[in-house]
Structures are given as structure tokens and as C-alpha cells.
Wavefront OBJ file of the C-alpha trace (Angstrom):
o trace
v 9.837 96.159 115.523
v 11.984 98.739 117.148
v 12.354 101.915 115.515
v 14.777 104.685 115.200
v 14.827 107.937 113.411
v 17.414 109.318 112.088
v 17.568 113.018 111.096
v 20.119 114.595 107.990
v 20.814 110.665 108.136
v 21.976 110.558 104.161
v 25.576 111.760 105.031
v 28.609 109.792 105.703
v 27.836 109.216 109.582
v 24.233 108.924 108.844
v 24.366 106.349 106.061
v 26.600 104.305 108.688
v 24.012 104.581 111.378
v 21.419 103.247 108.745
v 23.507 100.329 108.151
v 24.424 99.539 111.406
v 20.967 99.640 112.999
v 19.114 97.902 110.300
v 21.562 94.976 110.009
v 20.681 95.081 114.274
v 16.764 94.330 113.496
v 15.768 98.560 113.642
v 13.024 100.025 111.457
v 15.112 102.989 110.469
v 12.879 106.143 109.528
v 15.429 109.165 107.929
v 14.155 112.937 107.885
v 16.116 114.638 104.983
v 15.820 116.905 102.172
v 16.204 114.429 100.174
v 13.049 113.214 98.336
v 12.796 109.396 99.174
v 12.627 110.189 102.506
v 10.371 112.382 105.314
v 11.190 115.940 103.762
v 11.643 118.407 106.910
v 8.487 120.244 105.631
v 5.934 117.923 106.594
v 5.572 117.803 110.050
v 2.488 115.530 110.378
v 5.236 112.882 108.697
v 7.750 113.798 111.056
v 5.431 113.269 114.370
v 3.931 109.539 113.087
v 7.608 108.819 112.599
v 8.791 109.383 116.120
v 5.839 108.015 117.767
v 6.774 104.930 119.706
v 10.264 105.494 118.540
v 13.345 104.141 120.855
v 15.620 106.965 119.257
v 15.669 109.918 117.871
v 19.254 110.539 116.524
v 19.786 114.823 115.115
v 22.891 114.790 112.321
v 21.497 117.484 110.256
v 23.292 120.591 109.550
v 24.893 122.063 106.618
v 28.928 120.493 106.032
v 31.110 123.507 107.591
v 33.911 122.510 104.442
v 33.373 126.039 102.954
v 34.535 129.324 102.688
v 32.759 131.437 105.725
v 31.221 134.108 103.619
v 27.444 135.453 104.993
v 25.263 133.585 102.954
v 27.110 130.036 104.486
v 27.535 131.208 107.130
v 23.710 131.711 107.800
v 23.122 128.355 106.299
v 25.138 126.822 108.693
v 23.269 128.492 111.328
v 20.180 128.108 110.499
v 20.280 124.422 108.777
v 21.213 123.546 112.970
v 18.852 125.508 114.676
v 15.901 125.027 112.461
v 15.985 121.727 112.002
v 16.554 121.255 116.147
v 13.820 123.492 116.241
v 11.429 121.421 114.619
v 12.387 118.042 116.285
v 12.017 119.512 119.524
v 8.403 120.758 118.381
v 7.743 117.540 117.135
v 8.324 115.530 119.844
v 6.355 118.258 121.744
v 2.985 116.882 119.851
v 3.713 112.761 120.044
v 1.657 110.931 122.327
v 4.496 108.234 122.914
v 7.525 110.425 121.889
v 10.895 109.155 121.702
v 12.439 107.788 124.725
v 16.017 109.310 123.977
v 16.830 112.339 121.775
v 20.502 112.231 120.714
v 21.760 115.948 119.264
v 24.724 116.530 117.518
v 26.916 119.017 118.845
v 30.603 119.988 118.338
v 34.143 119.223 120.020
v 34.749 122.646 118.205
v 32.897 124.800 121.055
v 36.019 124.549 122.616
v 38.912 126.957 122.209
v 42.042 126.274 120.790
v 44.131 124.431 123.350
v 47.775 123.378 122.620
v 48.425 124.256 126.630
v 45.994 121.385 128.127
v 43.070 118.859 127.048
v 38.870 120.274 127.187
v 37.082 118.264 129.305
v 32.972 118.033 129.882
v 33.544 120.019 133.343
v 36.770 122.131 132.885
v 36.929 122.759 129.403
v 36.990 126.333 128.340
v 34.666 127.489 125.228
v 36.741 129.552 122.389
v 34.909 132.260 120.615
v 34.406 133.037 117.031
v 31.732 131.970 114.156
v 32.257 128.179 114.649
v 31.709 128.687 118.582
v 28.959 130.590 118.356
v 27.313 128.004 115.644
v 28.190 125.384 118.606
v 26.676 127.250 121.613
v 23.563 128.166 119.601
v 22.964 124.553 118.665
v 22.984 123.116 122.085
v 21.307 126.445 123.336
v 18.180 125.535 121.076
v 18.467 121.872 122.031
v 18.007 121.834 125.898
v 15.910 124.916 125.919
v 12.657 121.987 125.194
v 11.608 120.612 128.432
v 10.465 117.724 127.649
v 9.075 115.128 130.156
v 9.332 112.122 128.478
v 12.522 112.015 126.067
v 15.731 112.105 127.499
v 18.453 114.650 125.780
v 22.052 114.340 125.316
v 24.479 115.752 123.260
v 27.477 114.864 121.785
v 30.418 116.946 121.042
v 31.995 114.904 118.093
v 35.412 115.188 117.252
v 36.930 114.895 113.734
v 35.370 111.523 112.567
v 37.239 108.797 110.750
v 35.644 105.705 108.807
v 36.095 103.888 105.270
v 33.336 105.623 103.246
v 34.018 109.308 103.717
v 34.301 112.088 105.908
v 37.731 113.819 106.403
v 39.553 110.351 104.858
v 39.446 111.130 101.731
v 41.245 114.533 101.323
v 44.015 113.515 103.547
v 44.955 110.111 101.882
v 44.666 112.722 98.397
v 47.747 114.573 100.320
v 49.302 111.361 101.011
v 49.133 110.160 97.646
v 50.332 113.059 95.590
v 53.248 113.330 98.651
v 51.634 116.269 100.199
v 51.180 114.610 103.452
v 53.496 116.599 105.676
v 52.150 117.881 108.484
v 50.048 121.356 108.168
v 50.862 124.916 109.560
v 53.169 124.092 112.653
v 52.053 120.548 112.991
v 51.706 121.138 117.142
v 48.115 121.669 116.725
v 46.094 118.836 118.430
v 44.383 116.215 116.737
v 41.136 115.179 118.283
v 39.473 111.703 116.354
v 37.138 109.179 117.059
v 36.134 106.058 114.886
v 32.468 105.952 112.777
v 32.154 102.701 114.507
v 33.032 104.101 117.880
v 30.320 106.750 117.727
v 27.958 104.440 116.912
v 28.705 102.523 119.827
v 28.751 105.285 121.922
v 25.044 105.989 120.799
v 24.126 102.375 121.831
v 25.513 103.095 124.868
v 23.717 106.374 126.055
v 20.487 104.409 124.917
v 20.753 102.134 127.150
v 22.250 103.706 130.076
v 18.714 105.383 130.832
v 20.593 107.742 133.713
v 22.496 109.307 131.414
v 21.722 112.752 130.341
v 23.291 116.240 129.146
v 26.687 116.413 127.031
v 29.254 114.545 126.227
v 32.488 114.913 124.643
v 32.843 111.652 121.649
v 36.542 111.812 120.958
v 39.203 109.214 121.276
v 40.862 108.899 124.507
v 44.383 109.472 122.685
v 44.320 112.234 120.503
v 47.672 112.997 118.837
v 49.500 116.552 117.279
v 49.009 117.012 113.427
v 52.234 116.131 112.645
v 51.376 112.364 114.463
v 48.646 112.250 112.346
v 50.054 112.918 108.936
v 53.151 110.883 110.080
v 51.128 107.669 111.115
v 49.034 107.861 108.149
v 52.133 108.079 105.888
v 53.142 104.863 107.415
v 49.987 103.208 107.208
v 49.889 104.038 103.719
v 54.037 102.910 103.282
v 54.368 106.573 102.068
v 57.501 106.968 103.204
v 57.727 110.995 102.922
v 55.143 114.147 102.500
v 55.753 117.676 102.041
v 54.862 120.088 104.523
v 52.108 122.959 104.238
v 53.030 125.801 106.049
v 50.270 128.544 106.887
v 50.528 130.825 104.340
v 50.287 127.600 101.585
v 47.076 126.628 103.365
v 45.481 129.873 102.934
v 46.051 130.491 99.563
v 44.876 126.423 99.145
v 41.510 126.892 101.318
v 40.272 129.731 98.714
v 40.965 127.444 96.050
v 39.129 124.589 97.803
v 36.206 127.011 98.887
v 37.191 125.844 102.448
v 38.598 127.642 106.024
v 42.260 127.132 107.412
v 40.521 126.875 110.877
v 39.432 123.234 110.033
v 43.075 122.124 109.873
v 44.670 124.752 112.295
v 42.991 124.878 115.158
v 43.968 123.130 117.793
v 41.069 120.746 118.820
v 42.643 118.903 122.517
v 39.070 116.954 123.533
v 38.944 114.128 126.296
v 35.849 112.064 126.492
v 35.851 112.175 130.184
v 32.655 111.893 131.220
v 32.209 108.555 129.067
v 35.093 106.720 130.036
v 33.973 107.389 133.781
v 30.517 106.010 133.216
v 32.584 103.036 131.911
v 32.511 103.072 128.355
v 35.525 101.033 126.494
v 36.324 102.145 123.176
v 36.682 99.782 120.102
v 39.730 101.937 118.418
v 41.179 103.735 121.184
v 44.338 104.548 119.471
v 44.954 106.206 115.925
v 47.365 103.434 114.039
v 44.785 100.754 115.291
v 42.281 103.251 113.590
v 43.959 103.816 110.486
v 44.694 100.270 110.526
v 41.457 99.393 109.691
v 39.901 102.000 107.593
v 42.549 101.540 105.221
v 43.340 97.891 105.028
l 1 2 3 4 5 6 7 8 9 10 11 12 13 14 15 16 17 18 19 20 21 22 23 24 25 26 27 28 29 30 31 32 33 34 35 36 37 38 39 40 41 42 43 44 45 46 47 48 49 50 51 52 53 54 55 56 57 58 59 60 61 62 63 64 65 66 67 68 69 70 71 72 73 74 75 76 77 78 79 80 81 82 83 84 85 86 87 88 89 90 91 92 93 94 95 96 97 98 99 100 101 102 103 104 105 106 107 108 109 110 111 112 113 114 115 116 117 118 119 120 121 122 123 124 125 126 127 128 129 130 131 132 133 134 135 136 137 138 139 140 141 142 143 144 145 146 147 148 149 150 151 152 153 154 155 156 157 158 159 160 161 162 163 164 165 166 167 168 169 170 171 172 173 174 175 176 177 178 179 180 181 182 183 184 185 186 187 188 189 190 191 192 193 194 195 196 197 198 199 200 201 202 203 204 205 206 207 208 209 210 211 212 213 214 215 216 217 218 219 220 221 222 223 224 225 226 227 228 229 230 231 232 233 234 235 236 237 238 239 240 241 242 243 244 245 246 247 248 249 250 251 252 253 254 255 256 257 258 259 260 261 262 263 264 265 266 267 268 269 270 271 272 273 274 275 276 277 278 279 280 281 282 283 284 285 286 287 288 289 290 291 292 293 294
């Protein structure tokens, strides 16, 4: 049977992966903290699950939804570059390692661009905590050489699907007519489908030339204000109240949250995979929306 591991695979994305790759005929091995499956500690566990493995997919890493204070923001650090860390060792001491490593990376190591879209080759990195979190991360990935197991990364974009993720706040807004757009509203939206990232993984698997980052966003990202305005009307909601900054900062220390994940202006182009000739499943937003919420 063909196997794939999946690691910090108990999370929204990681529970889809599970799903999607079993119902496709996969053994599916998960490295989490959680207890029913290979605990991060035991590293003997960890290198009999990726040997003879097809894929190793990396989604661990502590949920950047909270307030940016030092002890999270060590965690975040740290839960990335640790758990990297001991994949890379891992794979290090297989005798048939992995043929493809898949890391998780960010479409947030960019900065924020309202003036033109980031691309793989001219985009411009932004600086700050959440950069630096993004940098470090791939830093730690491609600094294992590793003969056998090919690496890529993928800087995901804000990721929409049925079962959680950022879905679930924003229809809240919706609902209780909050769902104006938030701060100025010109702040670019960058998105990509559940489903679409999954088939992006499938993708880099098989193309076995493929190597290095790539940036998993939608080809048509939208402002904030499209956003909020095209999930009104997917909702028939026909009006939502605007939050201006200084409503959103009062809001994210009652939430335990950062303004930054709703401010900044994320303008990602997944340029490199559309010129290796992959064709998205949801390429546009109310297509998107369309389905997660009918």
C-alpha cells in the first residue's frame, strides 16, 4: 500500500488531507501531539513511519490566531522550527526515506503590497515577527541536504474550505451584520481552496522535477472589501457594517488575536505553478464561496 505521512495533520487542512488520501487507497501515518497518534517525542516511531513512504507532508506549527505576546510568540517559533528540525533528522536516519518532503511555509513572508502582486522570483519579503517566523521556517527546511527526498515548500495563502479555518469567524460577521469590509477594505485578499491545495500537493508529487518554493494562492485574489461583499451575497446578506481600524484593535484584544491577520495586505500570485501548468479547481472566489457554503 502506498503511504503518506502527515505531520500536525489533526488540524483543519490536515484532517482534509487524511480524508482525501485515504478515500485515494493511502496508508496515512499522522505525527501529532495528540495521543492516538506518533507523538513528536519518539523518534524511532517517527523514522519506521517514513520509511518507504511516497510523502512526507509538514503542517505543524502553532495557529498564529493570538495575541503576539513573548511566550506565543516563542511557541510559534519554535513549534515550526523544532518540529522541521526533527523531520529533517529523521529522514536523515531512513534507509528508504521519503521520496518528496512537502513543508509548509507562508504567503505572509511577503510584505504588504497594495502597489503590485509577490511573485516566486520578484516578490519582495516584508519584515516584522510574522516574517521572520516565515524566513526561519524555510531557513531550517532547505538547510538538510538530503540526497534522496525531494523538498518543496509552499507559501499558503489564507485557506478556505467547509470544516474550518478562517470560514467560520467571517460568516459569524456576516450573520450578526458585521460583514463590512475591515480597516480600509483596499487591503488585498490572497485565498486558495482546501481542495485546491490538496491538489496542488498531488501535483508536486508527481511532477518529480519540481523542487524549491512555491507560492499556493488563487490566481485571482480580490481587495477585502470584494471579499466581505461577495460573501454577503453568497450568504443573501444584503448589508454589513464596516470595522474601521481603531474597532479592530480594540476587538483583536478581546479575541486574544492581531489586527495584522486582517490588515495586511497579502497580494500573492502562484506563478511558478500556473507556468509548470497547473489548472486550478476554484480559480475564482464566488465559485469558491459557492461551494463551501451551499
Amino acid at each position: 500500500m502506498k503511504k503518506v505521512v502527515i505531520a500536525g495533520g489533526t488540524g483543519f487542512i490536515g484532517e482534509y488531507f487524511q480524508k482525501k488520501f485515504k478515500d485515494q487507497g493511502y496508508e496515512v501515518k499522522v505525527i501529532s501531539r495528540q495521543k492516538q497518534h506518533i507523538s513528536w517525542e519518539d523518534k524511532e516511531d517517527i523514522v519506521e513511519a517514513l520509511e518507504d513512504a511516497e510523502l512526507l507532508i509538514n503542517l505543524a506549527g502553532k495557529s498564529v490566531n493570538c495575541r503576539y505576546n513573548t511566550v506565543n510568540r516563542n511557541e510559534i517559533m519554535n513549534s515550526r522550527v523544532k518540529t522541521t528540525t526533527i523531520l529533517g533528522e529523521s529522514i536523515q536516519a531512513c534507509t528508504n526515506p521519503p521520496k518528496t518532503w512537502v513543508n509548509s511555509s507562508t504567503a505572509t513572508i511577503y510584505r504588504h503590497a497594495e502597489d503590485r502582486p509577490m511573485t516566486e522570483e520578484n516578490g519582495e519579503k516584508g519584515s516584522g515577527f510574522s516574517v521572520d517566523v516565515a524566513t526561519t521556517w524555510e531557513k531550517t527546511f532547505f538547510s538538510f541536504d538530503l540526497q534522496n527526498t525531494r523538498q518543496v515548500a509552499l507559501r499558503i495563502a489564507i485557506v478556505l474550505g467547509k470544516d474550518g479555518g478562517v470560514m467560520t469567524p467571517y460568516r459569524n460577521l456576516v450573520r450578526c451584520g458585521l460583514g463590512g469590509h475591515q480597516g480600509n477594505g483596499k487591503q488585498k485578499f490572497s485565498w486558495i481552496h482546501v481542495e485546491d491545495l490538496f491538489q496542488i500537493v498531488l501535483f508536486i508529487k508527481d511532477r518529480e522535477d519540481l523542487s524549491g518554493v512555491f507560492n499556493c494562492s488563487s490566481p485571482a485574489p480580490v481587495s477585502n472589501d470584494e471579499f466581505m461583499n461577495t460573501l454577503r451575497k453568497t450568504m443573501a446578506v444584503p448589508f454589513g457594517l464596516p470595522s474601521p481600524k481603531w474597532m479592530l484593535e480594540i476587538g483583536s484584544i478581546l479575541i486574544k488575536t492581531e489586527t495584522e491577520l486582517v490588515l495586511k495586505s497579502r497580494w500573492v500570485l502562484p506563478e511558478r505553478l500556473q507556468s509548470e501548468g497547473y489548472t486550478f479547481v476554484y480559480p475564482t472566489l464566488d465559485r469558491t464561496l459557492q461551494d463551501i457554503l451551499n
